[in-house]
C-alpha positions as CSV (number, residue, x, y, z in Angstrom):
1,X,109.5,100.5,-80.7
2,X,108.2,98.6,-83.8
3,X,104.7,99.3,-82.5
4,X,105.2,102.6,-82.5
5,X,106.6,103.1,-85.5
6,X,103.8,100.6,-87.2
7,X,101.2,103.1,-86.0
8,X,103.0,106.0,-87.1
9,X,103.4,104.8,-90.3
10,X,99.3,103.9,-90.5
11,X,98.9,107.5,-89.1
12,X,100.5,109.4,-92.1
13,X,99.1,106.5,-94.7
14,X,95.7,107.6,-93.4
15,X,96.1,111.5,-93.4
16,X,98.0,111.3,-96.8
17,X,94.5,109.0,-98.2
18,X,92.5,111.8,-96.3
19,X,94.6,114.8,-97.9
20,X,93.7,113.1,-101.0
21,X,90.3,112.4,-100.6
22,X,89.5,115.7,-99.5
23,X,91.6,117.3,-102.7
24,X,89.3,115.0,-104.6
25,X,85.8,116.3,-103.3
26,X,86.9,119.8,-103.9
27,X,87.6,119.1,-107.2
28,X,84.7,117.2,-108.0
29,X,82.5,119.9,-106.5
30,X,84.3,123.1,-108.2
31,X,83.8,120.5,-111.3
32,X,79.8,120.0,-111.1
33,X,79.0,123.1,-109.7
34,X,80.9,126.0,-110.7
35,X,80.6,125.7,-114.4
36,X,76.7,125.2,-114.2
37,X,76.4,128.5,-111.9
38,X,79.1,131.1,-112.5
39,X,79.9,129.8,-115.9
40,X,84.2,129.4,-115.0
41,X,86.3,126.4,-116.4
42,X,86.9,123.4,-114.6
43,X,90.1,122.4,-112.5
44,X,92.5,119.6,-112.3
45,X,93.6,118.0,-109.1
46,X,96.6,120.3,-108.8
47,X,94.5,123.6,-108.9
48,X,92.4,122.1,-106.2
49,X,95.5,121.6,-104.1
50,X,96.6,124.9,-104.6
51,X,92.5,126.3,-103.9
52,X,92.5,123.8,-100.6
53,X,95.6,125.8,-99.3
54,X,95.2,129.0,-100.3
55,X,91.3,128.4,-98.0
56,X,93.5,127.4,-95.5
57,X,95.5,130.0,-94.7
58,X,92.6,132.6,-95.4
59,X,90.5,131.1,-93.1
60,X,91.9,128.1,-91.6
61,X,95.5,128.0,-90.9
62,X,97.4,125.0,-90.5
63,X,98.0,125.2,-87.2
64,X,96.0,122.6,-85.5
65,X,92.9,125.0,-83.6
66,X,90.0,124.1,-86.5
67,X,87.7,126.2,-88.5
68,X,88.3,129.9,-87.3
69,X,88.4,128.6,-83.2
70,X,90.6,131.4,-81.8
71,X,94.0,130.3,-80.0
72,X,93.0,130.7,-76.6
73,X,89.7,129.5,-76.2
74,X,91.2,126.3,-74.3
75,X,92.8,128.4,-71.4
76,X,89.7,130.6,-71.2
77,X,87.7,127.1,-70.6
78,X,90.9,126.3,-68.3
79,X,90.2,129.5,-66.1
80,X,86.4,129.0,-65.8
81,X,86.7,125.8,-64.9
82,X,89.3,126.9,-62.3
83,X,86.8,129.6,-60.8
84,X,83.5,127.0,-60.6
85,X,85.4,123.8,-59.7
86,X,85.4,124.7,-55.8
87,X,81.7,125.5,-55.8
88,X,78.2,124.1,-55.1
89,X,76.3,123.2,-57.7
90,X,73.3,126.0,-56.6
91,X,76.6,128.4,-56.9
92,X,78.1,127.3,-60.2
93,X,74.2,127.9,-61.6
94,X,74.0,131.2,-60.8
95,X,77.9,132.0,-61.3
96,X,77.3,130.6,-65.0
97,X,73.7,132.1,-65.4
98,X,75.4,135.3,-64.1
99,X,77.9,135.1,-67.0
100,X,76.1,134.4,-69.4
101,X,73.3,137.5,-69.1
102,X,76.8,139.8,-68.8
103,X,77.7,138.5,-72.3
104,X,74.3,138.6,-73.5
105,X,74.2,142.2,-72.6
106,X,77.6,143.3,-74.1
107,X,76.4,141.4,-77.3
108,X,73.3,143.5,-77.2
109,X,74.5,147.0,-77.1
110,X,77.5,146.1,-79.3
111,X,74.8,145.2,-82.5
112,X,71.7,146.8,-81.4
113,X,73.3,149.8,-79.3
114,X,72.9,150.7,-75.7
115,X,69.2,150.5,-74.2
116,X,67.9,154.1,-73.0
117,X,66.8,153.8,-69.7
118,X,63.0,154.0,-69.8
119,X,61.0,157.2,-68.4
């Protein structure tokens, strides 16, 4: 029990020092380079707070998938691995190749339109 609650104690020392740290750099960067380029006043450390969590929940979120990863990209990985798991590996090859030129086709006619056939 005392383990655990050593390590838990580390854990929130190290993402508080991290929170920090990462408040710090975004004011140090709005700091150098936003006044040089743009010409706007510098911030304090609690404007930078307030900038890193209003970026979060624009882009981020706080809820634990990263950088704009969409929620169910691990059960999509889930089901593929589900479908290729029982096959050879001559079979997984083409059933991934297979995949993969579907995709690359939707991606193609959704940004350069569908292909005409050819006369």
């Amino acid at each position: 029990m005392r383990n655990f609650r050593q390590n838990r104690g580390m854990f929130s020392l190290f993402m508080f020092i991290g929170l920090a740290a990462t408040i710090a750099t975004i004011m140090f960067l709005w700091n150098y380079l936003i006044p040089s380029i743009i010409g706007w006043t510098t911030i304090n450390y609690w404007q930078a707070l307030g900038l890193f969590v209003l970026t979060r929940l624009l882009f981020g979120g706080f809820h634990g998938h990263g950088f704009m990863r969409p929620p169910g990209k691990p059960d999509h990985l889930h089901h593929l691995w589900g479908k290729v798991k029982n096959m050879s590996p001559e079979e997984r090859r083409n059933y991934i190749r297979q995949r993969f030129e579907e995709r690359q086709q939707v991606f193609n006619d959704d940004i350069f339109g569908e292909e005409k056939p050819k006369e």
